[in-house]
PDB file of N, CA, C and O in Angstrom:
ATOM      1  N   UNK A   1     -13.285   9.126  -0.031  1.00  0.00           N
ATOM      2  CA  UNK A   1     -12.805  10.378   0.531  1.00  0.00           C
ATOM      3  C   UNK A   1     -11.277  10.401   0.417  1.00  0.00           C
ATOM      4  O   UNK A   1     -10.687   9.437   0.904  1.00  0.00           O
ATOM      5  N   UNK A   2     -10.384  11.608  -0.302  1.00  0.00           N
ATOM      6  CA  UNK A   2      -9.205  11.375  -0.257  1.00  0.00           C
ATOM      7  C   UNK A   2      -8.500  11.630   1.132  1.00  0.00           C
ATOM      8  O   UNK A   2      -9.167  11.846   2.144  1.00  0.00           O
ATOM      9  N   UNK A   3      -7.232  11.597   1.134  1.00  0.00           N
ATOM     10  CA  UNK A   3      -6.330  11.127   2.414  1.00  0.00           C
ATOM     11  C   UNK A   3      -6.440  12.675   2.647  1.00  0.00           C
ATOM     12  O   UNK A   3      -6.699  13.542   1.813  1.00  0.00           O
ATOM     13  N   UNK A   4      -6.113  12.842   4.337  1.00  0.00           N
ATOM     14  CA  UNK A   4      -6.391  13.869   5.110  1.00  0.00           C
ATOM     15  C   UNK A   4      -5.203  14.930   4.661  1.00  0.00           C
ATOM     16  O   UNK A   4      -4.077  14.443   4.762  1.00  0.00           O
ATOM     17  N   UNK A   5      -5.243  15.956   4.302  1.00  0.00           N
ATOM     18  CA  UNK A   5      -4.056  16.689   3.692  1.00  0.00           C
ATOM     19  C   UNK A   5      -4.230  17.304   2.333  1.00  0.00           C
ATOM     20  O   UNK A   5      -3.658  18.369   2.103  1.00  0.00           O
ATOM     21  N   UNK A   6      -5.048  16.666   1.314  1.00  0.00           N
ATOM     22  CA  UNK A   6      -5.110  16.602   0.113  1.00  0.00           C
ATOM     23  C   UNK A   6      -6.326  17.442  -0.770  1.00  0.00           C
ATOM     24  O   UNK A   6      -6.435  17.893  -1.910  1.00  0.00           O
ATOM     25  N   UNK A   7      -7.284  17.360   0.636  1.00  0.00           N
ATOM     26  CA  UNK A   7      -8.526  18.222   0.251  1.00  0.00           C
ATOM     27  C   UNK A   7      -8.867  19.700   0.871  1.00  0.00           C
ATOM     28  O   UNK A   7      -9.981  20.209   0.998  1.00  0.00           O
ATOM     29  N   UNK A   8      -7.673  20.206   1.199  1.00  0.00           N
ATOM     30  CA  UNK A   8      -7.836  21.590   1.867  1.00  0.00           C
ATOM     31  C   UNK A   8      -8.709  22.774   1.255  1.00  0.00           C
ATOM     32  O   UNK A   8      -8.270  23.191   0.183  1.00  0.00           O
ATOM     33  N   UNK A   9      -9.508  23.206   1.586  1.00  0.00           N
ATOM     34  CA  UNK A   9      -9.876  24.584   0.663  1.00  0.00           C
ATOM     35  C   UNK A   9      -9.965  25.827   1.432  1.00  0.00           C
ATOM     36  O   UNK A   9     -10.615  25.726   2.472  1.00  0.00           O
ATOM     37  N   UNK A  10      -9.446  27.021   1.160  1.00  0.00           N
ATOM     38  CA  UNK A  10      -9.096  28.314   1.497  1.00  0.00           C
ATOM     39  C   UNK A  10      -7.734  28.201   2.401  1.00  0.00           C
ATOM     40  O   UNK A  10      -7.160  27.112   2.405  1.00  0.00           O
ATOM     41  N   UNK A  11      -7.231  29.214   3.116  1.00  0.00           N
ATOM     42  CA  UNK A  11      -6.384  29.111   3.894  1.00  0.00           C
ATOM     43  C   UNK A  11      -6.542  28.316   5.389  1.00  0.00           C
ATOM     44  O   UNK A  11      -5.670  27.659   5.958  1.00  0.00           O
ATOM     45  N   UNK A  12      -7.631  28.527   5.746  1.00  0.00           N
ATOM     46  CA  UNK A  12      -7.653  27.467   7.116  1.00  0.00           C
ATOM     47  C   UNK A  12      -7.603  25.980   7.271  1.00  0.00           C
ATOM     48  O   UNK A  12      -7.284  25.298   8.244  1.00  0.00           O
ATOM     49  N   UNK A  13      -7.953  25.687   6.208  1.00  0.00           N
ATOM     50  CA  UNK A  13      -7.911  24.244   5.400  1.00  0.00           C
ATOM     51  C   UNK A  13      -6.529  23.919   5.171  1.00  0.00           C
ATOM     52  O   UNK A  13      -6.051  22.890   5.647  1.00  0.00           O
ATOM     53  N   UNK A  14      -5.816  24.762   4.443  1.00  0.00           N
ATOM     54  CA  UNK A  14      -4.522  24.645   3.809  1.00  0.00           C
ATOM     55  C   UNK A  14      -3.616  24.246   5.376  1.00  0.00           C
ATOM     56  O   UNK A  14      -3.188  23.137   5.698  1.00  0.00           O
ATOM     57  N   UNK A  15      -3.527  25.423   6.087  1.00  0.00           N
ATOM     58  CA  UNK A  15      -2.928  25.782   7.200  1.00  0.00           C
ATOM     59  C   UNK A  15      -3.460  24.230   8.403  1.00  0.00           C
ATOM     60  O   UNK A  15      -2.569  23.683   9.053  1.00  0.00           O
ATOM     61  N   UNK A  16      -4.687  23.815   8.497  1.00  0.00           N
ATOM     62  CA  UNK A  16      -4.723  22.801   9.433  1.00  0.00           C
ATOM     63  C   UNK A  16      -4.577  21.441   8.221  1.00  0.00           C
ATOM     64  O   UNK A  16      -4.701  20.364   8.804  1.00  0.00           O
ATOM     65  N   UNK A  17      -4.459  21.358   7.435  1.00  0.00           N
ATOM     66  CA  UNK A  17      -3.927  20.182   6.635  1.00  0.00           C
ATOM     67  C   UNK A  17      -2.348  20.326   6.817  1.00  0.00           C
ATOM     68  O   UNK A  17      -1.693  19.284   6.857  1.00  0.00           O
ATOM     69  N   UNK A  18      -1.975  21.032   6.882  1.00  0.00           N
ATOM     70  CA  UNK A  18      -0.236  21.001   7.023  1.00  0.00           C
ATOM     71  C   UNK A  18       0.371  21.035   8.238  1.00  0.00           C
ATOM     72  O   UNK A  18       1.504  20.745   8.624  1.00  0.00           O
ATOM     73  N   UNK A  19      -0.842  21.544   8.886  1.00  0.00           N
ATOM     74  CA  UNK A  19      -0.020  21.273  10.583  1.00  0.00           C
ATOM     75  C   UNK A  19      -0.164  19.917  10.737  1.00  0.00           C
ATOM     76  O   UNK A  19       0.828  19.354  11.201  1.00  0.00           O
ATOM     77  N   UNK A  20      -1.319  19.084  10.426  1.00  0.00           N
ATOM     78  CA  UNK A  20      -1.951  18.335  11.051  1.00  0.00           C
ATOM     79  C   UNK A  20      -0.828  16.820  10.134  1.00  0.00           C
ATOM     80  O   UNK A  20      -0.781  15.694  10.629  1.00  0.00           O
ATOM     81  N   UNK A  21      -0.126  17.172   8.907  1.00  0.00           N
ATOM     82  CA  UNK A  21       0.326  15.678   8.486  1.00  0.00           C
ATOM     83  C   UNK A  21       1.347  15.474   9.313  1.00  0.00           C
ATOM     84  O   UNK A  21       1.067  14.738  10.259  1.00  0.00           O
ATOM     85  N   UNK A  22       2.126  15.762   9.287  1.00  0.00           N
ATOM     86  CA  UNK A  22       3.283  15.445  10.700  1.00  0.00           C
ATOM     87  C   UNK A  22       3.029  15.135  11.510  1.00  0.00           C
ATOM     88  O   UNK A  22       3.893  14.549  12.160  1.00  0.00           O
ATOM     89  N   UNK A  23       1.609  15.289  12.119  1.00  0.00           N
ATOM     90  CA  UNK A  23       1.610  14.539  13.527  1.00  0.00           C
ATOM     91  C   UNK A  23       0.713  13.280  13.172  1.00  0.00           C
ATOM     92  O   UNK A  23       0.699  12.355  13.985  1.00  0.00           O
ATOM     93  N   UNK A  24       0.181  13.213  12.344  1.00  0.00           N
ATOM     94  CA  UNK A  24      -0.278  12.132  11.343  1.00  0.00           C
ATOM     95  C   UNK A  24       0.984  11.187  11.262  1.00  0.00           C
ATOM     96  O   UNK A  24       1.392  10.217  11.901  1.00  0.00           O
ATOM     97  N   UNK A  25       1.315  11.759  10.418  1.00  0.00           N
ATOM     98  CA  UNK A  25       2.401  10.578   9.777  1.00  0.00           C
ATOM     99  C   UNK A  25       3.592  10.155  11.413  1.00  0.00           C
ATOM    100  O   UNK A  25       4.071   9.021  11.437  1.00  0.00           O
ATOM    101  N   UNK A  26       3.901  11.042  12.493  1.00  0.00           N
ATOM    102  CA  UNK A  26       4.131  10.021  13.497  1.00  0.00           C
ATOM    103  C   UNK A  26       3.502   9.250  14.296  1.00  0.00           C
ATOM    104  O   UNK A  26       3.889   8.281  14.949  1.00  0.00           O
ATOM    105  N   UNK A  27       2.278   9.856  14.180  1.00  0.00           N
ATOM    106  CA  UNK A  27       0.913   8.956  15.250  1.00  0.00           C
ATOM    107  C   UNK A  27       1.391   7.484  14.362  1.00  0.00           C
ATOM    108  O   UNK A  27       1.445   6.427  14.992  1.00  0.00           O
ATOM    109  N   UNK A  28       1.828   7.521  12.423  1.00  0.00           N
ATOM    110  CA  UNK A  28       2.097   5.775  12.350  1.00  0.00           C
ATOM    111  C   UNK A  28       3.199   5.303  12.547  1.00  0.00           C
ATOM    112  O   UNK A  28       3.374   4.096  12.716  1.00  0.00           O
ATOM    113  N   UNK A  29       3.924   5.981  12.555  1.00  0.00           N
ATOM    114  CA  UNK A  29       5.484   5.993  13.019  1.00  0.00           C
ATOM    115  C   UNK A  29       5.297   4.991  14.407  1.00  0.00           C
ATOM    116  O   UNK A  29       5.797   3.868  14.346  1.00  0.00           O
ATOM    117  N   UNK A  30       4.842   5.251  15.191  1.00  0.00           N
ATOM    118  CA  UNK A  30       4.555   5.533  16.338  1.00  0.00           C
ATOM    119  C   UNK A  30       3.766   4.042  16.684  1.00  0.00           C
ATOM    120  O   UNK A  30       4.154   3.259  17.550  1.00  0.00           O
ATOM    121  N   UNK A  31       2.609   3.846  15.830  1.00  0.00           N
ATOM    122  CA  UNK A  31       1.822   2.488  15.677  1.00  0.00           C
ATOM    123  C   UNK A  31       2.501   1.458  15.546  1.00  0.00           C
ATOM    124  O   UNK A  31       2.301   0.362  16.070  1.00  0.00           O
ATOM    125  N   UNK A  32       3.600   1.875  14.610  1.00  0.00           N
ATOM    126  CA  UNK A  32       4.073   0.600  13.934  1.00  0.00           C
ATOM    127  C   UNK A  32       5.659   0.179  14.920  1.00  0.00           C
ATOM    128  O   UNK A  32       6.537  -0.681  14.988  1.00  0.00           O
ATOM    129  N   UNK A  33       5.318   1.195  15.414  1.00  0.00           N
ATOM    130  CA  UNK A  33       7.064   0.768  16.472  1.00  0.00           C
ATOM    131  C   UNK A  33       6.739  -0.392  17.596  1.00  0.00           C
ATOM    132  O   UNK A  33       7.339  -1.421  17.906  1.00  0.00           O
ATOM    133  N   UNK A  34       5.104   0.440  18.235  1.00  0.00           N
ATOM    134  CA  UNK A  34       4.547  -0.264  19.126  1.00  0.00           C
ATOM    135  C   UNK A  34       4.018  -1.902  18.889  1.00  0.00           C
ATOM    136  O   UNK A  34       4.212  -2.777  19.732  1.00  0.00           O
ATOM    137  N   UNK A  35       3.492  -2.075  17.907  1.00  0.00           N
ATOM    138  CA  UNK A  35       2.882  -3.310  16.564  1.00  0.00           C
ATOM    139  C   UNK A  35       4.631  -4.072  16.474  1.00  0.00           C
ATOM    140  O   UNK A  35       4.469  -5.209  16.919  1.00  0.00           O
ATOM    141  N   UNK A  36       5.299  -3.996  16.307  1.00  0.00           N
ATOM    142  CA  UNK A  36       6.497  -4.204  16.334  1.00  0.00           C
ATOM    143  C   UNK A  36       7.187  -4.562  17.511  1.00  0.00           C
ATOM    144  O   UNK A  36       8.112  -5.351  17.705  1.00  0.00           O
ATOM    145  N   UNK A  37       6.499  -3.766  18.309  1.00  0.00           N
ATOM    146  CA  UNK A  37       7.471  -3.907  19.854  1.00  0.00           C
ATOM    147  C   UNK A  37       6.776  -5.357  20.531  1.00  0.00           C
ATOM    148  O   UNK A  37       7.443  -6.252  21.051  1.00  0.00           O
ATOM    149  N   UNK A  38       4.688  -5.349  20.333  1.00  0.00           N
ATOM    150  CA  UNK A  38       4.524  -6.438  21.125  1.00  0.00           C
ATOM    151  C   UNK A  38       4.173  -7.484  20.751  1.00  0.00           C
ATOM    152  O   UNK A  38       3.532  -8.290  21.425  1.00  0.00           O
ATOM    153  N   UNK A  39       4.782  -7.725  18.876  1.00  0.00           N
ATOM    154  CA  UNK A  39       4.817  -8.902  18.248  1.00  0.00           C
ATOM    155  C   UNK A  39       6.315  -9.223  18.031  1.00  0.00           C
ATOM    156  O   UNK A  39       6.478 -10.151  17.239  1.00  0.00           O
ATOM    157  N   UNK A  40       7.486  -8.670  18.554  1.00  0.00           N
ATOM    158  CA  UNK A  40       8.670  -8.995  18.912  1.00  0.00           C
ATOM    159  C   UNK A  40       9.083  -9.031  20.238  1.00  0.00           C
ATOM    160  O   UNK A  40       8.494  -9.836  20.960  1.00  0.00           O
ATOM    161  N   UNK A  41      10.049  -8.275  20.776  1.00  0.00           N
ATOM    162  CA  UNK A  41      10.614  -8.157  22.336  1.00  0.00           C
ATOM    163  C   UNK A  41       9.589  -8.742  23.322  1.00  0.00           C
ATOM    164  O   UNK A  41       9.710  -9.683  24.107  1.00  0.00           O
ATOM    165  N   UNK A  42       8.203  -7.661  22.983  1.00  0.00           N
ATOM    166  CA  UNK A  42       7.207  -7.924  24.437  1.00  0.00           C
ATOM    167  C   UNK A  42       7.130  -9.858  24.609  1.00  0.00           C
ATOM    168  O   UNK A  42       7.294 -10.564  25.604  1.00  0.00           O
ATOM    169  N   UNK A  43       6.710 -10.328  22.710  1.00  0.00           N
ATOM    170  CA  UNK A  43       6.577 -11.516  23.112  1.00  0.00           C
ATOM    171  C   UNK A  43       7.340 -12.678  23.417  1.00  0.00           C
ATOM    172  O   UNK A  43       6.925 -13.654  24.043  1.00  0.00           O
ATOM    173  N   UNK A  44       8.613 -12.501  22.885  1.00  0.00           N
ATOM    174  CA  UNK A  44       9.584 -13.093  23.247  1.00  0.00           C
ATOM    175  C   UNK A  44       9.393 -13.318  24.528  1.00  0.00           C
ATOM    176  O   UNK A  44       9.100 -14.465  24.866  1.00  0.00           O
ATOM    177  N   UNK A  45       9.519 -12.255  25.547  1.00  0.00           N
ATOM    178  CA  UNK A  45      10.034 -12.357  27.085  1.00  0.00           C
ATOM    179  C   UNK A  45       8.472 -13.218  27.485  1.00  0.00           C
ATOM    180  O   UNK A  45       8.534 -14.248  28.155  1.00  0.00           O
ATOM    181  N   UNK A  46       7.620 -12.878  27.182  1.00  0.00           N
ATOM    182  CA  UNK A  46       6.167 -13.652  27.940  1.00  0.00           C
ATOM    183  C   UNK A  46       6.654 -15.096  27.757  1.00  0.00           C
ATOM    184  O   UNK A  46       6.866 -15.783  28.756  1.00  0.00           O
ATOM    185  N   UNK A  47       6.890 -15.715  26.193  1.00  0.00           N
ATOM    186  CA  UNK A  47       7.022 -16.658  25.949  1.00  0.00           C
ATOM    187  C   UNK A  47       8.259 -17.633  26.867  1.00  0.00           C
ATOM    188  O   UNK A  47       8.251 -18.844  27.090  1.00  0.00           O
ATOM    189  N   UNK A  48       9.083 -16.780  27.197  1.00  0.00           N
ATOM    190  CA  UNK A  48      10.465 -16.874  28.289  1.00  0.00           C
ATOM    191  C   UNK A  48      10.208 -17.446  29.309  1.00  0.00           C
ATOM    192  O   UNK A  48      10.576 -18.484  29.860  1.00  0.00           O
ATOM    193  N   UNK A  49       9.273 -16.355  29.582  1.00  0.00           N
ATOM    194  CA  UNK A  49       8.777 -16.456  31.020  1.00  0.00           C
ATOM    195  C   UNK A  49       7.724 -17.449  31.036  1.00  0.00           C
ATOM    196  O   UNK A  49       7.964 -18.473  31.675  1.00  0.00           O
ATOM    197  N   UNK A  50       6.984 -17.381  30.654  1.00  0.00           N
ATOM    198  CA  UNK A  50       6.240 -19.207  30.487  1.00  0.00           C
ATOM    199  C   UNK A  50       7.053 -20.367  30.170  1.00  0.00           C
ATOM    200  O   UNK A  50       6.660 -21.458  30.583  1.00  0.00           O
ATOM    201  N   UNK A  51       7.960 -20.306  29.604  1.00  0.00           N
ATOM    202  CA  UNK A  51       9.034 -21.714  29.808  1.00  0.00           C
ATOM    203  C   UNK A  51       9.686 -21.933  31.092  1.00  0.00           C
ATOM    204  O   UNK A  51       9.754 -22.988  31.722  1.00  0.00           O
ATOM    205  N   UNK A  52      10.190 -20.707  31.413  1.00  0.00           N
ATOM    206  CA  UNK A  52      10.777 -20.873  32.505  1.00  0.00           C
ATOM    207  C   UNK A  52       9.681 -20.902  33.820  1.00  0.00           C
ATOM    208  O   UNK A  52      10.234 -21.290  34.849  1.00  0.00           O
ATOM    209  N   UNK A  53       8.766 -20.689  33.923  1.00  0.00           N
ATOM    210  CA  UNK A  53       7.701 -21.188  34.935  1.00  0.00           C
ATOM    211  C   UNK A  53       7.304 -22.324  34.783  1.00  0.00           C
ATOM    212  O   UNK A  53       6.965 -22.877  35.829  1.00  0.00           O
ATOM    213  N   UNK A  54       7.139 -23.343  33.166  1.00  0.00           N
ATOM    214  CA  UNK A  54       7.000 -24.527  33.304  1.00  0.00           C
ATOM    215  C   UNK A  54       8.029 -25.273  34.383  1.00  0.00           C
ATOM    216  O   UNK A  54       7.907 -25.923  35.422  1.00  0.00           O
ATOM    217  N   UNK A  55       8.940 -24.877  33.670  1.00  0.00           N
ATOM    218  CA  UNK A  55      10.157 -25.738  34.159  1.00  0.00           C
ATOM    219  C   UNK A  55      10.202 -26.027  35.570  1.00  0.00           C
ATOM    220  O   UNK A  55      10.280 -27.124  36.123  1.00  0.00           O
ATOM    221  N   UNK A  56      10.124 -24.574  36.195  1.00  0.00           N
ATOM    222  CA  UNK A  56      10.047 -24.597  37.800  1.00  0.00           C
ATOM    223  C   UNK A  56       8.675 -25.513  38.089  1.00  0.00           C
ATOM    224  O   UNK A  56       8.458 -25.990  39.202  1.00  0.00           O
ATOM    225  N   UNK A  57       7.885 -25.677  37.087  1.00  0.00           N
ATOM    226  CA  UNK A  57       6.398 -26.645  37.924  1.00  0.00           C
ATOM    227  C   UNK A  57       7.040 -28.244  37.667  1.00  0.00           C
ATOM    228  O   UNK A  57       7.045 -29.216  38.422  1.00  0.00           O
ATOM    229  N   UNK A  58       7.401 -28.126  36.722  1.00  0.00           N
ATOM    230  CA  UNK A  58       8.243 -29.284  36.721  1.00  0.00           C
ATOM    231  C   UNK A  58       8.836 -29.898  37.403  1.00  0.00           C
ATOM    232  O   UNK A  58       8.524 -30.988  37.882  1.00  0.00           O
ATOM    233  N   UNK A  59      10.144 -29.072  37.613  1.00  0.00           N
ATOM    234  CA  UNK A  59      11.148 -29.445  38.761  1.00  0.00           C
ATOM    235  C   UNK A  59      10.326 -29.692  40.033  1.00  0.00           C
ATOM    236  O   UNK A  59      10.546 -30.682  40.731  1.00  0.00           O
ATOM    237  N   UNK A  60       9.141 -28.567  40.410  1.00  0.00           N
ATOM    238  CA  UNK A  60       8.767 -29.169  41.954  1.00  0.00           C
ATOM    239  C   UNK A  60       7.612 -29.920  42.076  1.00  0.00           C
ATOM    240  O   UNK A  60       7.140 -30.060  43.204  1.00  0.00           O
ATOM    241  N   UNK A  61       7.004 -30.492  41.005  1.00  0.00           N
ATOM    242  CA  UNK A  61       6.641 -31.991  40.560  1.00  0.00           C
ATOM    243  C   UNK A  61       7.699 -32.776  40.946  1.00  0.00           C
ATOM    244  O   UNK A  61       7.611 -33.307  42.053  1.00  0.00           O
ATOM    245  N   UNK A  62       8.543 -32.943  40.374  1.00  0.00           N
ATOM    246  CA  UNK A  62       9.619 -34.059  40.304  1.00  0.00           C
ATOM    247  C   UNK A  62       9.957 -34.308  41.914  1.00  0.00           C
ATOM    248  O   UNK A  62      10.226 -35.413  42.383  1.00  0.00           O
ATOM    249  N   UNK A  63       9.878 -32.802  42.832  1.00  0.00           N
ATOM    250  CA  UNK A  63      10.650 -33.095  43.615  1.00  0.00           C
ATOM    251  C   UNK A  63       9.971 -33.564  44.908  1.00  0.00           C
ATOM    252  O   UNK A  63      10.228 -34.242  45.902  1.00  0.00           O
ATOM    253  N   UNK A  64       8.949 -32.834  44.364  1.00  0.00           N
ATOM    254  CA  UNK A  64       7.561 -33.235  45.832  1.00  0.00           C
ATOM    255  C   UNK A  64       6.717 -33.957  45.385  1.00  0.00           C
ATOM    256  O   UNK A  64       5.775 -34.266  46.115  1.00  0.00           O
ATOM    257  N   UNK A  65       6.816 -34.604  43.633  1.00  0.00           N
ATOM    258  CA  UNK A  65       5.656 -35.213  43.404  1.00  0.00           C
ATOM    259  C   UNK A  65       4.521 -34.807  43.610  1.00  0.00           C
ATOM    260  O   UNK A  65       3.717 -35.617  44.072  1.00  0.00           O
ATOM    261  N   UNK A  66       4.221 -33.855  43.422  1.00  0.00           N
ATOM    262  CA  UNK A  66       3.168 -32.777  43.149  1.00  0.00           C
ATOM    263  C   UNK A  66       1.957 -33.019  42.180  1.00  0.00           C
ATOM    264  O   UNK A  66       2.772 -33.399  41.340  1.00  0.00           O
ATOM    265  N   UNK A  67       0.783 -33.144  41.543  1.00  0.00           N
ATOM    266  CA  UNK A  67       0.608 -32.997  40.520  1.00  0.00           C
ATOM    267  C   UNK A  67       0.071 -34.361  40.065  1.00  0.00           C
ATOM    268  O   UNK A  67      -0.568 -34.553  39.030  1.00  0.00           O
ATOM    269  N   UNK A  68       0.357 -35.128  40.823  1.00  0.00           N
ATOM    270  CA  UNK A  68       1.071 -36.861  39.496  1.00  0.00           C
ATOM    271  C   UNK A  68      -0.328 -37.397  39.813  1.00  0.00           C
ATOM    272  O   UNK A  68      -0.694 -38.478  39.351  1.00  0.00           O
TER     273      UNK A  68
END
């Protein structure tokens, strides 16, 4: 089946194939920012934040002997 846009026939076809690619083409705009956002920034900070919660189990291991 070709891509959505490409197979219009008569005017209502024409007319909702052309409204409809623009919001197409940002719905991926849009995917790929998000795909981007929580295989960068989002994961960074989780990964952050799990080091820095080790650490604190750590430290109050060490300090209360917690754990051992």
């Amino acid at each position: 089946m070709p891509p959505l846009g490409t197979r219009a026939s008569g005017t209502l076809g024409a007319s909702l194939a052309g409204g409809l690619r623009p919001l197409l083409d940002d719905l991926v705009l849009a995917s790929r920012a998000l795909a981007d956002h929580l295989t960068g920034p989002l994961s960074d900070a989780i990964k952050a934040a799990a080091e820095e919660q080790k650490r604190q189990d750590d430290e109050l291991k060490q300090r209360f002997g917690w754990w051992t």
